[in-house]
PyMOL Python script that loads the backbone (N, CA, C, O; Angstrom):
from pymol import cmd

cmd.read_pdbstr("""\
ATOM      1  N   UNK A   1      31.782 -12.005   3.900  1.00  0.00           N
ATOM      2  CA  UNK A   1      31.008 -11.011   4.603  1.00  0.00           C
ATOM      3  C   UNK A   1      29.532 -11.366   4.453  1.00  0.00           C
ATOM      4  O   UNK A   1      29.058 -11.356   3.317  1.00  0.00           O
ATOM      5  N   UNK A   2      28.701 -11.703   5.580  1.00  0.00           N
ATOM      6  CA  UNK A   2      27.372 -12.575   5.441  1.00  0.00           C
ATOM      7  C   UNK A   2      26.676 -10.898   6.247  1.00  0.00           C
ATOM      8  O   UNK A   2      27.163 -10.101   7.049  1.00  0.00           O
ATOM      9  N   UNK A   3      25.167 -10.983   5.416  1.00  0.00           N
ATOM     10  CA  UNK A   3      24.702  -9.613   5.413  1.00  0.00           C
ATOM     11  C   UNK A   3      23.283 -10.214   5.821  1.00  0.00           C
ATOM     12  O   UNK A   3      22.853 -10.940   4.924  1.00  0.00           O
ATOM     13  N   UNK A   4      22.374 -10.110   7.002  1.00  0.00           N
ATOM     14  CA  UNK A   4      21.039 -10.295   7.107  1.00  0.00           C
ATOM     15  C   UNK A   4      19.840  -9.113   6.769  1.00  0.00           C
ATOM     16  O   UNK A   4      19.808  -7.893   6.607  1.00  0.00           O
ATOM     17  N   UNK A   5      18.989 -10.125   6.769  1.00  0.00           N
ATOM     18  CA  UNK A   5      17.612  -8.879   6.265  1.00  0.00           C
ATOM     19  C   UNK A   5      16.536  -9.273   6.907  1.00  0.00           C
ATOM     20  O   UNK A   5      16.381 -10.448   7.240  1.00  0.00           O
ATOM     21  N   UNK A   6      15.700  -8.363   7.146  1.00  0.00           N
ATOM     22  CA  UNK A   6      14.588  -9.258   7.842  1.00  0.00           C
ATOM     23  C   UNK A   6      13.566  -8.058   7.051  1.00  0.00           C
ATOM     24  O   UNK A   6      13.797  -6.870   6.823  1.00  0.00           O
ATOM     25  N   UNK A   7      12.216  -9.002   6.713  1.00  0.00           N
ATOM     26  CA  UNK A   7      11.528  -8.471   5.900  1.00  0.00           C
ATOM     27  C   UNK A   7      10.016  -7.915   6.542  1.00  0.00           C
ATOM     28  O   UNK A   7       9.461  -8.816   7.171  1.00  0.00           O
ATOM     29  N   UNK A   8       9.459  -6.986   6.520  1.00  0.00           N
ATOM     30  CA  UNK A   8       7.681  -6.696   6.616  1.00  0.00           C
ATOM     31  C   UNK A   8       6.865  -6.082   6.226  1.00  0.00           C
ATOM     32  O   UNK A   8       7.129  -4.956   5.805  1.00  0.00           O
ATOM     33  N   UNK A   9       5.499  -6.588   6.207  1.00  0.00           N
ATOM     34  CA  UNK A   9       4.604  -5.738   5.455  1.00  0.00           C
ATOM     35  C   UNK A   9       3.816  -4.841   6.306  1.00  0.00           C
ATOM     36  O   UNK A   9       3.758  -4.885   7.535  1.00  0.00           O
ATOM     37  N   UNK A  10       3.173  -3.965   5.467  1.00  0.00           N
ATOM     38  CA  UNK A  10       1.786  -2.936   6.607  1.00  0.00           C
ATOM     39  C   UNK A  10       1.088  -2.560   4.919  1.00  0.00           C
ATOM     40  O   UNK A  10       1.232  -2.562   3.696  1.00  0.00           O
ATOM     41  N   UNK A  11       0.074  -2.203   6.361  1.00  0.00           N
ATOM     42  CA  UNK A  11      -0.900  -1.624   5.422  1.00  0.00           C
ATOM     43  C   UNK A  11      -1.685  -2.699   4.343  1.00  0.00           C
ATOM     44  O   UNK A  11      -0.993  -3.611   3.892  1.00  0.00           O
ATOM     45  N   UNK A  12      -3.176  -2.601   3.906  1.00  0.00           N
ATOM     46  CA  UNK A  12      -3.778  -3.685   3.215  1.00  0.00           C
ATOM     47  C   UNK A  12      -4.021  -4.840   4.184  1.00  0.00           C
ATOM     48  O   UNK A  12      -3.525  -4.778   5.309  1.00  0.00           O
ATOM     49  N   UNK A  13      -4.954  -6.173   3.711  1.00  0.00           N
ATOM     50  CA  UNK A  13      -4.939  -6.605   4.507  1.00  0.00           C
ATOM     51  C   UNK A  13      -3.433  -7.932   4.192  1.00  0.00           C
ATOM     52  O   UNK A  13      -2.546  -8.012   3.342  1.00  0.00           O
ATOM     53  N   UNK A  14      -3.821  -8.740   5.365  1.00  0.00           N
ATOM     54  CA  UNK A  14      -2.739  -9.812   5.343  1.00  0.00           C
ATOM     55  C   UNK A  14      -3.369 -10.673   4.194  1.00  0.00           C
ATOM     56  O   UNK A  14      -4.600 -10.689   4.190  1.00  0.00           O
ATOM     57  N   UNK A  15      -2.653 -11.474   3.105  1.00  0.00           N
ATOM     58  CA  UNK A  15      -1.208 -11.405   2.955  1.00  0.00           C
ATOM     59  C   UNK A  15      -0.527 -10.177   1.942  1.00  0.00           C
ATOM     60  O   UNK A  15       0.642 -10.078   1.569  1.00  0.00           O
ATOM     61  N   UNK A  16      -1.692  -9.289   1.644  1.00  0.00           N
ATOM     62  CA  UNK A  16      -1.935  -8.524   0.429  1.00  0.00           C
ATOM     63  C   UNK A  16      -1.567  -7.315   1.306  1.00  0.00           C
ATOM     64  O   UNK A  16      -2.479  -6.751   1.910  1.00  0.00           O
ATOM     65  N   UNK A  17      -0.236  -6.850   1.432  1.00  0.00           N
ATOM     66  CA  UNK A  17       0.253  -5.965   2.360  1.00  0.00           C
ATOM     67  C   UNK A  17       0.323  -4.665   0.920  1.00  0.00           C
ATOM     68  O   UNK A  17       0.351  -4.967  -0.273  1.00  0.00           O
ATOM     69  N   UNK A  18       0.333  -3.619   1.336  1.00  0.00           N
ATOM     70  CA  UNK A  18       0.554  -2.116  -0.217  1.00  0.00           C
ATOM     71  C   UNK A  18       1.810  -2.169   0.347  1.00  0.00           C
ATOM     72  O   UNK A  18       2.623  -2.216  -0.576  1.00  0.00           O
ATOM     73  N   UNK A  19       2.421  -2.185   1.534  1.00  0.00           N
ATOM     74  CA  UNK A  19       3.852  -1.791   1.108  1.00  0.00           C
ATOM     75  C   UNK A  19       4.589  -2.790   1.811  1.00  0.00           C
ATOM     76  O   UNK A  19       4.157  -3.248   2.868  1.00  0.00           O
ATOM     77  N   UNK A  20       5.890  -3.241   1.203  1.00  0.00           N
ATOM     78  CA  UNK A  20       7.006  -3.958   2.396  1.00  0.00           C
ATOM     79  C   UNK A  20       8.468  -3.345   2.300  1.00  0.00           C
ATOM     80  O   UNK A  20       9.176  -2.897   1.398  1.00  0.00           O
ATOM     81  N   UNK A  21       8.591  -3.573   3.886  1.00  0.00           N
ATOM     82  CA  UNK A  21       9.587  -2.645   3.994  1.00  0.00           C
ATOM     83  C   UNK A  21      10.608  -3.805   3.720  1.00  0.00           C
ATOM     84  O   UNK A  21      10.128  -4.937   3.788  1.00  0.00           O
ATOM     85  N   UNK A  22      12.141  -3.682   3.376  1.00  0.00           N
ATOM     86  CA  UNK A  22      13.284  -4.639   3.658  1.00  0.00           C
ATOM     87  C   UNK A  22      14.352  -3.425   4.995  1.00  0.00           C
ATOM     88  O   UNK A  22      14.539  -2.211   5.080  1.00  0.00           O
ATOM     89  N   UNK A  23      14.802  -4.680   5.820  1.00  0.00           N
ATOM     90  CA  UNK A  23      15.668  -3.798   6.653  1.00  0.00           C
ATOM     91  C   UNK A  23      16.776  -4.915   6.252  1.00  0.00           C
ATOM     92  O   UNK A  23      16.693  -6.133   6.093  1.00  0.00           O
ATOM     93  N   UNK A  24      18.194  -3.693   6.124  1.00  0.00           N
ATOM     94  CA  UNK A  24      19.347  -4.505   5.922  1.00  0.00           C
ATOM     95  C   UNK A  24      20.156  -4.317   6.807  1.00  0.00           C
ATOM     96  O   UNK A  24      20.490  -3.188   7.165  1.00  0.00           O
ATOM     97  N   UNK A  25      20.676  -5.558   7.384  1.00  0.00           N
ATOM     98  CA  UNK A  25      21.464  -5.148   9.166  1.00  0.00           C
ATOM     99  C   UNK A  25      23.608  -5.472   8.795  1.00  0.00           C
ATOM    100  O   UNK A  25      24.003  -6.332   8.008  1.00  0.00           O
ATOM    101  N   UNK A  26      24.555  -4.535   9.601  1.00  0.00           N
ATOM    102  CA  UNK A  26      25.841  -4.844   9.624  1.00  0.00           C
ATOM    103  C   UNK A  26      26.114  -5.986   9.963  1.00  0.00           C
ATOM    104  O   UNK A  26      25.094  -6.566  10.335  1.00  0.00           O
ATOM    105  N   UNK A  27      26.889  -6.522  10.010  1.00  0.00           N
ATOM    106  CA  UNK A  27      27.634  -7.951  10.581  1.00  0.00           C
ATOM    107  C   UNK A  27      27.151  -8.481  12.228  1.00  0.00           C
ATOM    108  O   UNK A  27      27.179  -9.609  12.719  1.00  0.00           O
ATOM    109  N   UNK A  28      26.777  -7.361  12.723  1.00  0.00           N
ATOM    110  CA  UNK A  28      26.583  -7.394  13.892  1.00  0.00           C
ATOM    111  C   UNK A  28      25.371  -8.021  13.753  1.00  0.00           C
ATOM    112  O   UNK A  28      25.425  -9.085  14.369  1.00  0.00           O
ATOM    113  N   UNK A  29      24.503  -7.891  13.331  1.00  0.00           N
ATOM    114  CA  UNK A  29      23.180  -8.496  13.319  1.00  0.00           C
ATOM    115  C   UNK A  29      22.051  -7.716  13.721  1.00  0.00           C
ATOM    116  O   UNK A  29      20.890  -8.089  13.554  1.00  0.00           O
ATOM    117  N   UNK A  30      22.505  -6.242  14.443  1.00  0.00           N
ATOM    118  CA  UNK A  30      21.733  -5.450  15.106  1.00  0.00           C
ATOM    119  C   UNK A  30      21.471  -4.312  14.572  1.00  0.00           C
ATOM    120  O   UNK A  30      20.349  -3.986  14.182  1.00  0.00           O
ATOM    121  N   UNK A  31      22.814  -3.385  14.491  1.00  0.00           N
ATOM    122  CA  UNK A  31      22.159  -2.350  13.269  1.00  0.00           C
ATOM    123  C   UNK A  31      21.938  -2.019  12.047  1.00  0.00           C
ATOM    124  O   UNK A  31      22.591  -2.264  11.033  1.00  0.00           O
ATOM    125  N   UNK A  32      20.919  -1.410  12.208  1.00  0.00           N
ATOM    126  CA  UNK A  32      20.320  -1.680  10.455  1.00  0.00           C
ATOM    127  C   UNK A  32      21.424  -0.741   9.521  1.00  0.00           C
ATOM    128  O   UNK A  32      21.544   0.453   9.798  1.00  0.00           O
ATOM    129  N   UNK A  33      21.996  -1.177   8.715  1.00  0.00           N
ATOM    130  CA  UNK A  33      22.460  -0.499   7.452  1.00  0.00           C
ATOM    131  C   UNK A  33      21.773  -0.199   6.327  1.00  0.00           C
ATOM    132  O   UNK A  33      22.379   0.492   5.508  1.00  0.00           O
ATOM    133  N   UNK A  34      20.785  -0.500   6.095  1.00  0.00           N
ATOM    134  CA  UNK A  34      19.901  -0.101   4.937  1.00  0.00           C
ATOM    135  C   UNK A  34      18.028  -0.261   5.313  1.00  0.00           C
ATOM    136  O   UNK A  34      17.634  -1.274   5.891  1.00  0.00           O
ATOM    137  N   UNK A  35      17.245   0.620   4.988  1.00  0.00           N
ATOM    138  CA  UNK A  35      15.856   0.446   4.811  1.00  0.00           C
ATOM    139  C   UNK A  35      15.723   0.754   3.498  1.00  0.00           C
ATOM    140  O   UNK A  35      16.334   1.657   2.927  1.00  0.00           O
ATOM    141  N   UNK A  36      14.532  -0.358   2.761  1.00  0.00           N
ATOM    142  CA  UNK A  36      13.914  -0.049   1.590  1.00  0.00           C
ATOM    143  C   UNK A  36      12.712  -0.313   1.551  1.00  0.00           C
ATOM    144  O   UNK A  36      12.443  -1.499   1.743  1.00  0.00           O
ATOM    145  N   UNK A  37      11.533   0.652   1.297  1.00  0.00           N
ATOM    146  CA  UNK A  37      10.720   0.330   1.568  1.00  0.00           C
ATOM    147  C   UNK A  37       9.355   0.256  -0.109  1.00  0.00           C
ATOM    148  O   UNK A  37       9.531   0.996  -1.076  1.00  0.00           O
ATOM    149  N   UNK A  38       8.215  -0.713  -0.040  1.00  0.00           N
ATOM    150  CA  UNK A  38       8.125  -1.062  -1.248  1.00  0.00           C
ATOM    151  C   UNK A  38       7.188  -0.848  -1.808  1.00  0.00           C
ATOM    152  O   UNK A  38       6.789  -1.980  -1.535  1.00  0.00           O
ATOM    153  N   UNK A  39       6.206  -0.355  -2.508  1.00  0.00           N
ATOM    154  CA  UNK A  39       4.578  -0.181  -2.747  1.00  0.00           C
ATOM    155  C   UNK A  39       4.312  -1.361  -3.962  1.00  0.00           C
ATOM    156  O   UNK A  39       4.682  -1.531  -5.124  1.00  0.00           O
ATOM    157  N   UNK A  40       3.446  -2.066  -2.979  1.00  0.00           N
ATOM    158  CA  UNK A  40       3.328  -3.204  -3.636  1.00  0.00           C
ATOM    159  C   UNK A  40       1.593  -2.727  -4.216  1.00  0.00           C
ATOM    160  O   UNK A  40       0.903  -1.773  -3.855  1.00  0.00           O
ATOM    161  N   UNK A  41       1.286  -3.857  -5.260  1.00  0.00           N
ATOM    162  CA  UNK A  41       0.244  -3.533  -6.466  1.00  0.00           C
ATOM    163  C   UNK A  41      -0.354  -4.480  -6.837  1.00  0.00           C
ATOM    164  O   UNK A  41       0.375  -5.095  -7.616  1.00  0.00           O
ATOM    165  N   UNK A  42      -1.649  -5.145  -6.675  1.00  0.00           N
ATOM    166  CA  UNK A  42      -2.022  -5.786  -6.680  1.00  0.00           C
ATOM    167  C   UNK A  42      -3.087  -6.129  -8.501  1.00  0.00           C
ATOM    168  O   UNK A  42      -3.403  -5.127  -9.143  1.00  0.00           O
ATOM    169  N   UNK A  43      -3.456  -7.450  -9.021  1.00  0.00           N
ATOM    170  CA  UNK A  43      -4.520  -7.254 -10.014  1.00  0.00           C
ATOM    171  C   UNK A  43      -5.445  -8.034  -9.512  1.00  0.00           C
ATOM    172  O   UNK A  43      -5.243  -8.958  -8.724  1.00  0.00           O
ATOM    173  N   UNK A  44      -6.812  -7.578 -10.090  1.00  0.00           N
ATOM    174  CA  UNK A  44      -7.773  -7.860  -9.482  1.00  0.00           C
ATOM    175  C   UNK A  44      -8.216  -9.786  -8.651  1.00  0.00           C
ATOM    176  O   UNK A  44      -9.069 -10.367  -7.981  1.00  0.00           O
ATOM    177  N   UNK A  45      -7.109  -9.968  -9.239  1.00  0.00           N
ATOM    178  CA  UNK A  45      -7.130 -11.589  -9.213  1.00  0.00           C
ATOM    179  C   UNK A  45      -6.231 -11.671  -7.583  1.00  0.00           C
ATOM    180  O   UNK A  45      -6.531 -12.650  -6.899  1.00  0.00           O
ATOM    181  N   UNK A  46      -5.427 -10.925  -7.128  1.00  0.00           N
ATOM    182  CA  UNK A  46      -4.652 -10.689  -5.761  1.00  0.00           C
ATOM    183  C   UNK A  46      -3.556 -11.248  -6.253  1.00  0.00           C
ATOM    184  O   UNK A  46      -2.858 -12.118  -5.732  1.00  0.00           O
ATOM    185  N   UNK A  47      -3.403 -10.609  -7.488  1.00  0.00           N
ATOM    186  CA  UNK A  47      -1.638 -11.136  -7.791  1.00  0.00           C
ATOM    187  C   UNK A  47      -0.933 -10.025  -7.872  1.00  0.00           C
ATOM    188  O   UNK A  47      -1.273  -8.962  -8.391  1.00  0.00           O
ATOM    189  N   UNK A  48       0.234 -10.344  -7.252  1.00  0.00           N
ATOM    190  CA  UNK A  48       1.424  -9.177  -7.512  1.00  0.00           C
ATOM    191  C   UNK A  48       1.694  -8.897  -8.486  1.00  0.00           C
ATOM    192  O   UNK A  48       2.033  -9.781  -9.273  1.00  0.00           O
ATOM    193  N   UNK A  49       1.675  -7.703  -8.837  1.00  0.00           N
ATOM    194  CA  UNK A  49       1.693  -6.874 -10.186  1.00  0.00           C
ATOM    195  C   UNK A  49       2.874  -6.268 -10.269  1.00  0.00           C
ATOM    196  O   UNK A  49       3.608  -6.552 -11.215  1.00  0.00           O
ATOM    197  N   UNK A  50       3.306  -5.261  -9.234  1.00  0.00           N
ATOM    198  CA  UNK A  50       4.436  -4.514  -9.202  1.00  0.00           C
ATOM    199  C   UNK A  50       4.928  -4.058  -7.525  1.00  0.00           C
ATOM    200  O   UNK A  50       4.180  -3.917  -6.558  1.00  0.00           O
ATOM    201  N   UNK A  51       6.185  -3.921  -7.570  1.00  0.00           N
ATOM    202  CA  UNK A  51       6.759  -3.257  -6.394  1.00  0.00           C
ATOM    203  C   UNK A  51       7.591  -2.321  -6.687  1.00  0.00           C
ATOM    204  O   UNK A  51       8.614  -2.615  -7.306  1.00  0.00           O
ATOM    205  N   UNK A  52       7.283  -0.755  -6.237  1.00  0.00           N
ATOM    206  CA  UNK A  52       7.762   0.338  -6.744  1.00  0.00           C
ATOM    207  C   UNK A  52       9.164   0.536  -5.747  1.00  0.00           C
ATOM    208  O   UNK A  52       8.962  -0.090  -4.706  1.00  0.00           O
ATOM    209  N   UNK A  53      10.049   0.974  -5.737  1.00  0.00           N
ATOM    210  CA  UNK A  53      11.129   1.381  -4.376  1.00  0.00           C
ATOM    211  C   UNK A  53      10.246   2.777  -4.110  1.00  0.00           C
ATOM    212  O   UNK A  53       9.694   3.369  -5.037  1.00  0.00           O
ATOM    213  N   UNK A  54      10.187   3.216  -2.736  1.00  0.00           N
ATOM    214  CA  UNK A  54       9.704   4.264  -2.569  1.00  0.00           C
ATOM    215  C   UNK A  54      10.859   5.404  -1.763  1.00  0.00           C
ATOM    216  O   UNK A  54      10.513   6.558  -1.511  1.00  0.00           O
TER     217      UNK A  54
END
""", "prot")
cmd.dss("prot")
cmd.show_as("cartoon", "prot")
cmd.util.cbc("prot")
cmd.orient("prot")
């Protein structure tokens, strides 16, 4: 059973997005079975620090 995801960010600028969403799609390829979306956290250096599930 092969499961796709397709991934994106918003918000902040590019590549330093605050949140990314994950969408998880059925077999079909089309509808989504899962959203998770992520609050991402940056340190002053623009390194990823943390990603919360929201």
């Amino acid at each position: 059973m092969m499961q796709s995801r397709r991934q994106g960010g918003a918000g902040g600028t590019p590549p330093y997005y605050s949140l990314r969403t994950d969408t998880y799609y059925h077999e079909d390829g089309v509808t989504a079975k899962a959203i998770k979306t992520y609050l991402l956290t940056y340190d002053q250096d623009n390194a990823l620090v943390s990603e919360v599930l929201q």
